[in-house]
C-alpha positions in Angstrom: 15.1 18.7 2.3 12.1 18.8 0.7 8.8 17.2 1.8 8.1 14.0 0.5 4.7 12.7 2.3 2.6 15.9 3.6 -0.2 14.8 6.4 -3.5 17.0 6.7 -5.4 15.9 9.7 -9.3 17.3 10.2 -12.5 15.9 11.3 -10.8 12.6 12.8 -9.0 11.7 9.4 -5.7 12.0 8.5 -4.5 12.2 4.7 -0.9 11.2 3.9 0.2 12.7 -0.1 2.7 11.1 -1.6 4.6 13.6 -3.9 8.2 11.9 -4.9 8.2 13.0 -8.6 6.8 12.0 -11.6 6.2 8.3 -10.4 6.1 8.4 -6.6 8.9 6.6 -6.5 8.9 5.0 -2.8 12.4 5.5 -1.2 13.9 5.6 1.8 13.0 9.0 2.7 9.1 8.9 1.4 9.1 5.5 4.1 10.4 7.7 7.1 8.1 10.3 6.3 4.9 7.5 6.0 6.0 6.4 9.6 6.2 9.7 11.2 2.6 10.8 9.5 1.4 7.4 10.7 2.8 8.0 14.5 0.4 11.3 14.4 -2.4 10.1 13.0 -2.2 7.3 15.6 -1.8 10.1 18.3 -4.3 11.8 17.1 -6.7 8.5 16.7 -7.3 9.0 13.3 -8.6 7.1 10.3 -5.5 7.2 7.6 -6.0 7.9 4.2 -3.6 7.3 1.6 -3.4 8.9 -1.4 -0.8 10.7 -4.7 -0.8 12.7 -7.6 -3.6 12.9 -10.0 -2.6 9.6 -12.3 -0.5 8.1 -10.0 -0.3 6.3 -6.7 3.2 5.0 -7.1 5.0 3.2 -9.7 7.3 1.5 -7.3 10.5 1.5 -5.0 13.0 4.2 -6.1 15.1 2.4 -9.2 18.4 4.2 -8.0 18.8 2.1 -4.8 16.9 -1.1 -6.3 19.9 -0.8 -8.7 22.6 0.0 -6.7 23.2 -3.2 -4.9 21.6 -6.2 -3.8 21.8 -5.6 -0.6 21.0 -1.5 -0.5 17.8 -3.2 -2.6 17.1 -5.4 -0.3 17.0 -2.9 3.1 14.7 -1.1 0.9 12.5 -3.5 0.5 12.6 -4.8 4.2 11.6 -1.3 4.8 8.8 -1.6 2.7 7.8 -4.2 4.1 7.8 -3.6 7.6 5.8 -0.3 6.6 3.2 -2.7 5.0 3.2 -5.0 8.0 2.3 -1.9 10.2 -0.7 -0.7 8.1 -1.9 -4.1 8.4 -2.2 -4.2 11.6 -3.0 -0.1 12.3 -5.0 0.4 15.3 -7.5 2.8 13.0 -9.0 1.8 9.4 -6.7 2.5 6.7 -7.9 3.6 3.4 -5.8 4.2 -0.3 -7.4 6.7 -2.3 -5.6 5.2 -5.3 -5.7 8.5 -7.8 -4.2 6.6 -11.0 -1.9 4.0 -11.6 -0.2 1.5 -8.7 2.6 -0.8 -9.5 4.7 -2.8 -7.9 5.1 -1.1 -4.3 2.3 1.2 -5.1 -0.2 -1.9 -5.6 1.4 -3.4 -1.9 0.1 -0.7 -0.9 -3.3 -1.3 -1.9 -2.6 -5.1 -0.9 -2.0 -3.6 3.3 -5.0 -1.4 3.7 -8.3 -2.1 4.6 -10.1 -0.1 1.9 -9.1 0.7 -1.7 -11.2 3.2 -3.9 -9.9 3.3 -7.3 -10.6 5.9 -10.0 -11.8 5.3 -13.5 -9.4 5.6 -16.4 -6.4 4.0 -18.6 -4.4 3.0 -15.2 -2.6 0.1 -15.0 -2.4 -1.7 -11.0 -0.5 -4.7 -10.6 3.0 -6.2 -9.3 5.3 -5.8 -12.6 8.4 -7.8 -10.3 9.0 -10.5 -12.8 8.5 -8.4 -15.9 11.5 -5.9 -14.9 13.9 -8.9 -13.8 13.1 -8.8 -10.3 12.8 -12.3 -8.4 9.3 -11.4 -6.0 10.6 -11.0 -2.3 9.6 -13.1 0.3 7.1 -11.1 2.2 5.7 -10.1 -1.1 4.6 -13.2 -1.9 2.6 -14.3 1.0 0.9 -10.5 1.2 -0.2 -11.1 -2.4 -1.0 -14.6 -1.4 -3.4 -13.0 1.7 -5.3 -10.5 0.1 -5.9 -11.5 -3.6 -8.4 -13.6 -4.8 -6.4 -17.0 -5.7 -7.7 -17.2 -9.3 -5.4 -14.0 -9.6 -2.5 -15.2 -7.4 -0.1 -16.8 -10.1 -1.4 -14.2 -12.9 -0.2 -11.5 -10.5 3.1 -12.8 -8.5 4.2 -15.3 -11.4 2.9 -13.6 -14.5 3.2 -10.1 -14.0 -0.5 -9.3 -15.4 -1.2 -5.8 -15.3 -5.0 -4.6 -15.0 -7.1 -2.3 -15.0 -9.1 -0.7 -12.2 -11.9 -2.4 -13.0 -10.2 -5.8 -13.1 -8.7 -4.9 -9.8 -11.7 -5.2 -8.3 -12.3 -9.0 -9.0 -8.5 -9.3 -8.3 -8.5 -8.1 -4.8 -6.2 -4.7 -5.4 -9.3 -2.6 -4.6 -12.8 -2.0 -3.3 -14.4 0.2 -5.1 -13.7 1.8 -8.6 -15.7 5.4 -9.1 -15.3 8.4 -12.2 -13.1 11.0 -11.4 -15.5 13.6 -10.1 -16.8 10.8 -7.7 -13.2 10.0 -6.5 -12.4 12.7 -3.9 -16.1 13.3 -2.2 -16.4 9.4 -2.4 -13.3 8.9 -0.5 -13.9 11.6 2.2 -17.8 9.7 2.8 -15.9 6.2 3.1 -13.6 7.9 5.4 -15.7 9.7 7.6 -18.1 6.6 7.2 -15.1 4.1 9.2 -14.5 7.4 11.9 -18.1 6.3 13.6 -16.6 2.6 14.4 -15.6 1.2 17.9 -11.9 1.6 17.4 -11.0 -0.8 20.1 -12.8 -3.3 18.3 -12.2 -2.5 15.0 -8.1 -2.7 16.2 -8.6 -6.5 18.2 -11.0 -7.9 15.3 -8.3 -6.8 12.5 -5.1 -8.2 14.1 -7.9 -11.7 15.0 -8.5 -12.0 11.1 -4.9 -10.8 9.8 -3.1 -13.1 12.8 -1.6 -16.2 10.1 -0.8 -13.5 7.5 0.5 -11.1 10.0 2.9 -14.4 11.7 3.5 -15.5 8.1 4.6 -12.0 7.1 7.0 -11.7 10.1 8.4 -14.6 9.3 8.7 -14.1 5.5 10.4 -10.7 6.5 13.3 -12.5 8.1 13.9 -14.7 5.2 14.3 -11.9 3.1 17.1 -10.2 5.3 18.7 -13.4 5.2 19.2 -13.5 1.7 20.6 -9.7 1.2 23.2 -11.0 4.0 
């Protein structure tokens, strides 16, 4: 089987790849993989960073089980989401190095990390649900309710608006937007950078300022099982 999410870990950081294809399609594998580089990078005490191919985070779920079933559609997404709800609440900072575009789960991503550098260029970042004929999911909602700016809410969840790296910024998808030659040496500075905090108090402070989202997430979470039932 090949390797779906490859982890390198060195100088107290630990990189997770996704390489699922052309679009980094996020599947049931590539999820398994994330929690098993995330259960080393924890044992290793590690800041996480997150990142793809050149041009591409990840475009979204994998389409073949979104399409095969509503309920095969929705363990996927309960997956997902569960993942999300983890990096949320990650004893060690989590960054996205997000290399190109980032839609639908590939901009959740970006909505469960603490830090989100973006790169300059003709990449779209937004959650594309309603445009494709997807109802937005539960936990969805209320993690694109907690960490975008609320002027962007309804043009994100309701509307579908797509934007660019730049306009993510104001949105709340990411942090920091640099050129290309900037992307890779900035990311490793930000990263080494969140290694010198007091982890302990990094972890309790994060899960004191995430608690409602974190309680409304569980919550949300359940609903959506109960619906794929």
């Amino acid at each position: 089987m090949t390797t779906l999410v490859t982890l390198h870990i060195a100088d107290n950081v630990a990189t997770l790849t996704l390489n699922n294809g052309k679009v980094n399609a996020i599947s049931h594998q590539v999820i398994d993989e994330f929690n098993q580089a995330l259960d080393l990078a924890e044992q290793n005490k590690a800041v996480v960073v997150i990142t793809g191919q050149p041009g591409m985070l990840s475009a979204g779920y994998d389409l073949n089980v979104m399409r095969e079933s509503m309920a095969a559609a929705m363990q996927l997404v309960e997956k997902g989401s569960t993942l999300a709800r983890r990096l949320l609440s990650f004893p060690f900072p989590v960054v996205v190095a997000c290399s190109g575009h980032a839609v639908a789960k590939g901009a959740f991503l970006l909505l469960a990390a603490d830090y989100r550098i973006g790169v300059e260029g003709p990449f779209k970042i937004g959650l594309n649900e309603v445009a494709i004929g997807m109802t937005m999911h539960h936990a969805g909602v209320e993690l694109a309710r907690g960490r975008l700016a609320p002027v962007f809410f309804n043009r994100t969840v309701i509307l579908a608006e797509m934007m660019s790296p730049v306009d993510a910024v104001t949105a709340g998808f990411l942090d920091k937007v640099v050129s290309l030659d900037a992307f890779i040496p900035t990311t490793a500075a930000i990263a080494q950078m969140l290694t010198k905090l007091d982890m302990k108090s990094h972890y309790q402070t994060k899960l004191k300022a995430r608690a409602e989202l974190l309680t409304v997430l569980d919550q949300s979470i359940l609903k959506d099982r109960d619906s794929s039932l």
